[in-house]
C-alpha positions in Angstrom: 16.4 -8.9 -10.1 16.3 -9.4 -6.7 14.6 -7.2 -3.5 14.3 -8.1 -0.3 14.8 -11.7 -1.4 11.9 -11.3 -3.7 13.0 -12.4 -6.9 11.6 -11.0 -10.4 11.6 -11.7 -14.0 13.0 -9.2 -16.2 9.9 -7.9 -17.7 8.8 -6.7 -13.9 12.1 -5.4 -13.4 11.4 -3.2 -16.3 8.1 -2.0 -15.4 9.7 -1.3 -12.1 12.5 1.2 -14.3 10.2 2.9 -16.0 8.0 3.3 -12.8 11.0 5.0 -11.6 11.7 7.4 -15.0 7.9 8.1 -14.2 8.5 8.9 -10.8 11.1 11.0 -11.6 10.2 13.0 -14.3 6.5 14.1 -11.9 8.3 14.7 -9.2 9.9 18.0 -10.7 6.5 19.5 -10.6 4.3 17.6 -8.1 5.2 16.6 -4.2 4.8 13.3 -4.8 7.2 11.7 -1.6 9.3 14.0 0.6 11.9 15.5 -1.2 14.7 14.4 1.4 13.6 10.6 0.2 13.6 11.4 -3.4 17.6 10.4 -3.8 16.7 6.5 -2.0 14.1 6.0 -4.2 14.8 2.2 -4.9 15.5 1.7 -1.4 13.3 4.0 0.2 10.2 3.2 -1.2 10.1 0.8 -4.1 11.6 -2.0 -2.1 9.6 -1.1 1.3 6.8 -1.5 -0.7 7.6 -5.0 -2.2 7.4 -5.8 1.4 3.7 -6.3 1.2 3.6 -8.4 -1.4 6.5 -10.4 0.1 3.7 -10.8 3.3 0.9 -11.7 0.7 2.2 -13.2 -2.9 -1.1 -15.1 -4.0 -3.0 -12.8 -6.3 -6.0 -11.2 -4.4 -8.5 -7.8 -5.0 -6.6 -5.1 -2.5 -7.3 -1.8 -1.5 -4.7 1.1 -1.2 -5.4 4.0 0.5 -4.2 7.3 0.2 -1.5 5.8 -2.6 0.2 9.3 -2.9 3.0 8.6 -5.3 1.8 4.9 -5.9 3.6 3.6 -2.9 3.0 0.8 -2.1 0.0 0.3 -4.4 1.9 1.2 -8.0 4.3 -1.4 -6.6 2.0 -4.2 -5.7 0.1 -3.8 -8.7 3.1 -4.4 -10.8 4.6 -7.2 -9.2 1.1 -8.8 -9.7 1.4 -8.1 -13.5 3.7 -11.2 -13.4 1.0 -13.5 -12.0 -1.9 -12.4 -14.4 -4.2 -12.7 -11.6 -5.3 -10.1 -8.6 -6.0 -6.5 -8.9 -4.9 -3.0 -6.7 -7.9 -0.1 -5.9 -5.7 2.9 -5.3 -7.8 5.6 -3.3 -6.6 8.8 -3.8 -8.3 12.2 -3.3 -5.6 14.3 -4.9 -6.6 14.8 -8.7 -2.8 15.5 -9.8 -1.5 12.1 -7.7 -4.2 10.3 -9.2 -3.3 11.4 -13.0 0.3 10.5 -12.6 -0.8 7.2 -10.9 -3.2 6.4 -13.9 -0.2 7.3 -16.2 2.0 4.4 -14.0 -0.4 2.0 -14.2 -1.2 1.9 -17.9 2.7 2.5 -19.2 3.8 -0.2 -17.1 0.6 -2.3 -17.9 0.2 -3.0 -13.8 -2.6 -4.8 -12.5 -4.5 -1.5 -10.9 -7.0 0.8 -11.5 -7.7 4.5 -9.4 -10.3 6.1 -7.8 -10.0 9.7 -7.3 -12.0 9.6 -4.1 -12.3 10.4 -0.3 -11.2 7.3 2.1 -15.0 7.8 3.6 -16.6 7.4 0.3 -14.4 4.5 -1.1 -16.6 2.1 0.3 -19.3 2.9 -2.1 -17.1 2.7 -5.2 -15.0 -0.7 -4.2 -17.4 -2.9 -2.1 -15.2 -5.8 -1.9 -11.5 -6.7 -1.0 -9.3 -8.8 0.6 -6.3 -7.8 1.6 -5.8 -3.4 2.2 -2.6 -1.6 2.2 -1.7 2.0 3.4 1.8 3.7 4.2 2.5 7.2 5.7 -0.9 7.6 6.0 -2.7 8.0 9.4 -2.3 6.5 13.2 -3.4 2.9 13.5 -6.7 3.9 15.2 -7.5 6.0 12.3 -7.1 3.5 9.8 -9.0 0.9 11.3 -11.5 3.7 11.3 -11.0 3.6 7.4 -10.9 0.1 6.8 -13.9 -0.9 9.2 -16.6 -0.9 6.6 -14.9 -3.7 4.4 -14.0 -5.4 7.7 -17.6 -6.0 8.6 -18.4 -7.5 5.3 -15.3 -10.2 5.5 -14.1 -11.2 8.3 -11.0 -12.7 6.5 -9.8 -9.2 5.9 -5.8 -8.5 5.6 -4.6 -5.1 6.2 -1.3 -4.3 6.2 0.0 -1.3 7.6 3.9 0.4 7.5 4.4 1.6 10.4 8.1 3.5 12.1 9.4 3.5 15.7 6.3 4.5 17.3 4.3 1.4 16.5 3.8 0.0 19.8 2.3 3.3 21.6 -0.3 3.3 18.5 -1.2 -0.4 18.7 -2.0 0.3 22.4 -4.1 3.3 21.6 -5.7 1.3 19.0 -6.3 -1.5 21.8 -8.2 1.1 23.6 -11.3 1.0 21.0 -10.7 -2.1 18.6 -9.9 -5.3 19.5 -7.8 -7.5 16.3 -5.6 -10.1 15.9 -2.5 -8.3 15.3 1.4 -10.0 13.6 4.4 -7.8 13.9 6.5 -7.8 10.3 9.9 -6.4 11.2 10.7 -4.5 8.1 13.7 -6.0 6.1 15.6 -2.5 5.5 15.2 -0.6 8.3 15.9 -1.9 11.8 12.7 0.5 13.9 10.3 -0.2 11.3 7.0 -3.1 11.1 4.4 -4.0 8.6 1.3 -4.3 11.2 -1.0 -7.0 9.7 -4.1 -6.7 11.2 -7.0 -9.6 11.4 -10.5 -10.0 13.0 -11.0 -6.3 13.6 -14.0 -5.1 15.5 -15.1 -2.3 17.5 -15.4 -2.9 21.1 -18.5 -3.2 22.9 
């Protein structure tokens, strides 16, 4: 199987099926994506979401915030099934999300585990990371906001961050407070939309 020009073995392209039968089948009774996105589901979000392990392939301890319907946490965590090494922290506050993304992560035997948790408070219950993912979730100076506490720890923080159209007027609102080392991802499927990855944050003095 190939996404994105990420080839996979068979076994992950069956995990990634039965993600989607998962997916599917929760969706009739929980708002798990926007229901207009529900139909480009492979497209949409399972592929977008391989984007970030395209960006960062070597196994490493992330963080995913506010992983909703396991996107792109669920994702990365099974495409790192198929190196045996690494490991996804999905933060999620919402206890029905966080059952369904248990359920994904043990039927497709993904390299994850969840914390039914505030953002604020997740810094208590996973310490340490290297790399952090979020999508759809808040404006960039709000997640640096979030992911500031595990940026002061290790300065060789990763965060990677979908972002739409309006990336550039949020990376200069962003400027106004934080100053990072910032690399612009174009995305590979649609043509007004980046993966931010974000280095060397710190709040301004």
């Amino acid at each position: 199987m190939d996404m994105i020009g990420l080839r996979v073995s068979r076994e992950t392209s069956e995990r990634l099926d039965h993600f989607v039968s998962l997916f599917e089948k929760w969706s009739r009774s929980i708002n798990l994506v926007a229901p207009s996105t529900r139909q480009q589901i492979w497209q949409r979000h399972i592929a977008d979401s391989a984007q970030i392990f395209k960006i960062l392939p070597d196994p490493k301890q992330w963080i995913d915030l506010g992983s909703g319907g396991g996107f792109p946490g669920v994702i990365t965590a099974i495409l790192l099934a198929e190196t045996g090494a690494g490991w996804v922290h999905l933060v999620e506050s919402n206890h029905k999300k966080a059952s369904f993304l248990r359920l994904a992560l043990s039927e497709t035997a993904a390299r994850g585990s969840v914390h039914v948790s505030r953002i604020e408070d997740a810094p208590e219950k996973v310490p340490d990371c290297e790399a952090i993912s979020a999508r759809a979730l808040a404006d960039l100076d709000l997640l640096l906001d979030y992911t500031n506490p595990w940026a002061q720890k290790a300065p060789a923080l990763r965060c990677l961050f979908h972002k739409g159209r309006d990336y550039q007027a949020e990376v200069e609102k962003a400027r106004g407070r934080w100053q990072f080392d910032l690399v612009i991802h174009p995305s590979a499927l649609e043509r007004d939309s980046v993966i931010l990855e974000i280095t060397n944050q710190a709040l301004k003095v």
